[in-house]
C-alpha positions in Angstrom: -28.9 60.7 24.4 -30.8 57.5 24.7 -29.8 54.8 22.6 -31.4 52.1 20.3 -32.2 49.9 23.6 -34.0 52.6 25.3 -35.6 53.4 21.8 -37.2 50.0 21.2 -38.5 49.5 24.8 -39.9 52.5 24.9 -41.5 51.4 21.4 -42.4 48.4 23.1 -44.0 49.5 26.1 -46.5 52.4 23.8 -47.4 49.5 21.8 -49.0 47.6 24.2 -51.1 50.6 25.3 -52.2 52.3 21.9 -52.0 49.3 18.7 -55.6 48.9 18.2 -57.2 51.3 20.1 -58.7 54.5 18.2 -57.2 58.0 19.3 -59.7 59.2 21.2 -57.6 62.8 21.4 -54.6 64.2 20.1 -52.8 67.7 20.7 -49.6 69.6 20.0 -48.0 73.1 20.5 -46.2 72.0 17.3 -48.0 74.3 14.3 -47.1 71.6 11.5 -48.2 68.3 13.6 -51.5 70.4 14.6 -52.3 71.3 10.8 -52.1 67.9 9.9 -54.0 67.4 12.5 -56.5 69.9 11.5 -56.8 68.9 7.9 -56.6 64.8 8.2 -57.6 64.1 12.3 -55.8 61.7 14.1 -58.4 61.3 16.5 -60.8 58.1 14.8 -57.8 56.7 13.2 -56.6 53.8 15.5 -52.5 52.9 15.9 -51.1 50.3 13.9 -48.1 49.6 15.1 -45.3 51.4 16.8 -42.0 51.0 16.0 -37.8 52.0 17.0 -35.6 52.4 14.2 -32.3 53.4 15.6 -32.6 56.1 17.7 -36.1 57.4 16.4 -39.3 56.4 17.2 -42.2 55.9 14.1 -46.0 55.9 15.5 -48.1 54.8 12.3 -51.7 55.1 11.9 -54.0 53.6 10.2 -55.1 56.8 7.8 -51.5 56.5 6.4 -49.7 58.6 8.1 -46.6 58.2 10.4 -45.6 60.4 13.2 -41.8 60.1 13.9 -39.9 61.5 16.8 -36.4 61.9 17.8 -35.4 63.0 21.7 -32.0 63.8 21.5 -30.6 65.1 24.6 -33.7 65.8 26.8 -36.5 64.6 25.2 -38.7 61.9 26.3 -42.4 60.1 26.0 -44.4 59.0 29.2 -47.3 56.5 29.2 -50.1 57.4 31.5 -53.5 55.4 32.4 -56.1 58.4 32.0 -56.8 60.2 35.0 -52.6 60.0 36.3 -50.8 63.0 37.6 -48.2 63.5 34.6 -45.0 63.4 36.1 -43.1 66.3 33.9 -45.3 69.9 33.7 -47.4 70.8 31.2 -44.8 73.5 30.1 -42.8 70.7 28.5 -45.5 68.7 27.2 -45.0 68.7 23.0 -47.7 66.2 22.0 -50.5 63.7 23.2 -52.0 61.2 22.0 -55.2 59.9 23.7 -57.7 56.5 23.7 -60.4 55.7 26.1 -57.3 54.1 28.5 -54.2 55.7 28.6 -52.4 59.2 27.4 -48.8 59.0 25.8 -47.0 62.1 26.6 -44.1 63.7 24.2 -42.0 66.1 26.8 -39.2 68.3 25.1 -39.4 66.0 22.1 -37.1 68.3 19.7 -37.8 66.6 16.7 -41.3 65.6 15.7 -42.8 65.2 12.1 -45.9 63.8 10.0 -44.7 61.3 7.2 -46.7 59.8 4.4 -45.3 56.4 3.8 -43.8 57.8 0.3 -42.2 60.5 2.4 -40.8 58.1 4.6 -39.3 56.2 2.4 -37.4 59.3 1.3 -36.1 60.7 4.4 -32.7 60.2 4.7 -32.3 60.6 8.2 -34.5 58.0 9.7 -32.2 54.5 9.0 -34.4 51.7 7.1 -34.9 48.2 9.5 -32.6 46.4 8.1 -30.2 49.0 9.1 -31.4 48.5 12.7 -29.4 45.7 14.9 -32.5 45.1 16.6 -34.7 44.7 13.6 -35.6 41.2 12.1 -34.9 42.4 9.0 -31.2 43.7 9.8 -28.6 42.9 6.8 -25.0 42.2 8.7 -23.7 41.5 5.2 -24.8 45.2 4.1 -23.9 46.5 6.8 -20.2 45.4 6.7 -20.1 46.9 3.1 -21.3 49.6 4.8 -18.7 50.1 7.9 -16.2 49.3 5.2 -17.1 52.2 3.1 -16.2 54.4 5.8 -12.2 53.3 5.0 -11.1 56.5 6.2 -13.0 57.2 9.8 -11.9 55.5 13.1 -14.4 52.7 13.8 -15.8 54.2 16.8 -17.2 57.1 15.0 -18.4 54.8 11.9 -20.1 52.6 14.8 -22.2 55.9 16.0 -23.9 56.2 11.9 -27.0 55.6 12.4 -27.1 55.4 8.6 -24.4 52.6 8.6 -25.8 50.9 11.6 -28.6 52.3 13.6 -28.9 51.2 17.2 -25.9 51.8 18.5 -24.4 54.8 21.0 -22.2 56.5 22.9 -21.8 53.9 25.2 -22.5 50.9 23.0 -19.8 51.8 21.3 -16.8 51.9 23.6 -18.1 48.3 25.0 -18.4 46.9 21.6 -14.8 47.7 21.0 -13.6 46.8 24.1 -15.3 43.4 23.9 -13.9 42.6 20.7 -10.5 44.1 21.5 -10.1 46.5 19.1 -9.3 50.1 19.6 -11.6 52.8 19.1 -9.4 54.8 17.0 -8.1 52.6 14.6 -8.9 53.4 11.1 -11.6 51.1 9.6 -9.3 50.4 6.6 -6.7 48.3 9.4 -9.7 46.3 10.3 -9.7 42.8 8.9 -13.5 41.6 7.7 -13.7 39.2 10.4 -12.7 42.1 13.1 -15.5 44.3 11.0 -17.9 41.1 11.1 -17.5 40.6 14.8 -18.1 43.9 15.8 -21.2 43.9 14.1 -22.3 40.6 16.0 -21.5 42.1 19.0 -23.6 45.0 18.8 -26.6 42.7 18.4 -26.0 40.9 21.1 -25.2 43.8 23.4 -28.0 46.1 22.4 -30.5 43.1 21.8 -29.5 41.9 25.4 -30.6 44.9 26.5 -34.1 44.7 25.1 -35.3 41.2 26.4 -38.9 40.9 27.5 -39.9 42.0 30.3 -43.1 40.9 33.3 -45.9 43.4 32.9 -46.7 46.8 31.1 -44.3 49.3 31.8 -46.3 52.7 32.6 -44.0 55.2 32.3 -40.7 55.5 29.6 -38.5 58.0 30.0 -34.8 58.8 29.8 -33.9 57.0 33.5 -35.1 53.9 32.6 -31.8 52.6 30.7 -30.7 49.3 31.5 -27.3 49.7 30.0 -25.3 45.9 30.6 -22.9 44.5 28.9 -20.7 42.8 31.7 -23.3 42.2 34.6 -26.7 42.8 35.6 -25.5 44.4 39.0 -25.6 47.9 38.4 -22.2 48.7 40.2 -20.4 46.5 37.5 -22.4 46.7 34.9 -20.2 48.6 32.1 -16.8 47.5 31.0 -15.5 50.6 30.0 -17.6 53.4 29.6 -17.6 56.2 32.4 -15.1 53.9 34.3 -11.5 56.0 33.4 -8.7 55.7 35.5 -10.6 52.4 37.2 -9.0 49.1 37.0 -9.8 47.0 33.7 -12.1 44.7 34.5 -9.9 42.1 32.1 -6.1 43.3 33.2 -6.0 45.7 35.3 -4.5 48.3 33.3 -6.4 52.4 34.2 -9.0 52.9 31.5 -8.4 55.9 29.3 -10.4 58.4 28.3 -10.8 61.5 25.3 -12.9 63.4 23.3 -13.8 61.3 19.4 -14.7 62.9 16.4 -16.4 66.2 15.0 -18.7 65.9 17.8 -16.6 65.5 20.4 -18.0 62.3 21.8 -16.3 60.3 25.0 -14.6 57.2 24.6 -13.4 55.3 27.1 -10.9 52.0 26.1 -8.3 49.9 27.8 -4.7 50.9 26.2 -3.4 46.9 26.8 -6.7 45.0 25.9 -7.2 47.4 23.0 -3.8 48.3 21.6 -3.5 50.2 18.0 -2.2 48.3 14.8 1.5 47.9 14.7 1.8 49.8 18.3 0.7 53.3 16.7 -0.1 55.3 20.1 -3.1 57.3 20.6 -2.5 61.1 20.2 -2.1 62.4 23.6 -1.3 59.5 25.3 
């Protein structure tokens, strides 16, 4: 599932091809999106801004309206100059948006919905910014009284809430604990504030490193293009942890561990000496 990096850039790189351009065409084989289409047009309306907020991405146009997408697994938007062989079939194609100079291309896009900005406001399951760690407007202070609300959950499940802290995933999460030395499954109620507040930092900086500008326009965004550092920009060595088990620690030396996390069975992969449990309480199963 891509994470909050992917998210923004892809954000990013739509921006610079549709803000301020009028939709010159727009199609869906979603019946919902193509009502709304149907009784207030897209096409005429031009696109403010677009945005990542977590792990969803919010087009909003100048009528009012707010189209917000989610890709979960397999889902993805490309960003074609007009007149480019798409690189996914037409089969897959979910939505497009058109202007006189590029199309941008929803393929398997599972989750896709119309919001007025009232509506938006309401929905529960897209995070406000300053939930967002790479959002000016992200509260660390709320979101500590947030993680610590979650007394009872091991932090790296509480780290994957998009409602506690959106931005971070799957594989954010088992660096951000690694860096910071704490172990995944320790109960949030053992963590000290200043543990809580330094894992917070550390997402920003992780995530956000992960985001810096890049040369030129990207032209296509889709699931591959995941930059995913948090030791080193050589893409051999670029993880601490994640998908590295039974591999030397890159601190110690000690095998990295591996096991499923959580009602949804996430991976997590830690380093048993840099990340020991409170008061030597093993891991079940190892």
């Amino acid at each position: 599932m891509p994470e909050g990096d992917t998210i923004y850039r892809t954000a990013r790189s739509m921006g610079r091809a549709l803000i301020g351009r009028p939709i010159t065409g727009f199609r869906s084989n979603y019946p919902l999106l193509t009502r709304f289409h149907d009784d207030t047009p897209i096409t005429g309306q031009t696109v403010e801004s677009v945005e990542s907020r977590g792990k969803w991405l919010l087009i909003h146009f100048s009528g009012g309206a707010t189209l917000a997408t989610h890709m979960l697994m397999n889902g993805s938007w490309h960003l074609y100059p007009r007149g480019v062989r798409w690189q996914k079939p037409a089969r897959d194609m979910r939505i497009v948006l058109e202007n006189r100079e590029y199309q941008a291309v929803a393929f398997t896009v599972p989750v896709a919905k119309m919001y007025t900005a009232q509506a938006l406001a309401r929905e529960k399951r897209i995070p406000p910014p300053g939930s967002d760690v790479l959002n000016p407007d992200f509260d660390p202070a709320a979101t500590a009284v947030r993680i610590r609300g979650c007394g009872g959950e091991e932090i790296a499940d509480v780290l994957l809430h998009q409602y506690v802290m959106a931005g971070v995933g799957n594989v954010f999460k088992s660096e951000v604990c690694f860096v910071e030395r704490v172990n995944p499954f320790c109960l949030v109620s053992a963590l000290s504030d200043e543990q809580i507040e330094a894992l917070i930092k550390t997402s920003q900086r992780l995530v956000g490193a992960n985001v810096l500008e890049d040369s030129g326009n990207v032209i296509v965004t889709y699931r591959g293009q995941q930059r995913r550092t948090t030791h080193s920009a050589s893409p051999q060595d670029s993880l601490w942890v994640y998908g590295r088990s039974g591999e030397p620690c890159r601190r110690c030396g000690t095998a990295i561990l591996h096991r499923l996390q959580g009602p949804d069975a996430r991976v997590t992969f830690w380093c048993p000496s840099c990340q020991p449990m409170p008061c030597g309480k093993a891991v079940d199963g190892y």
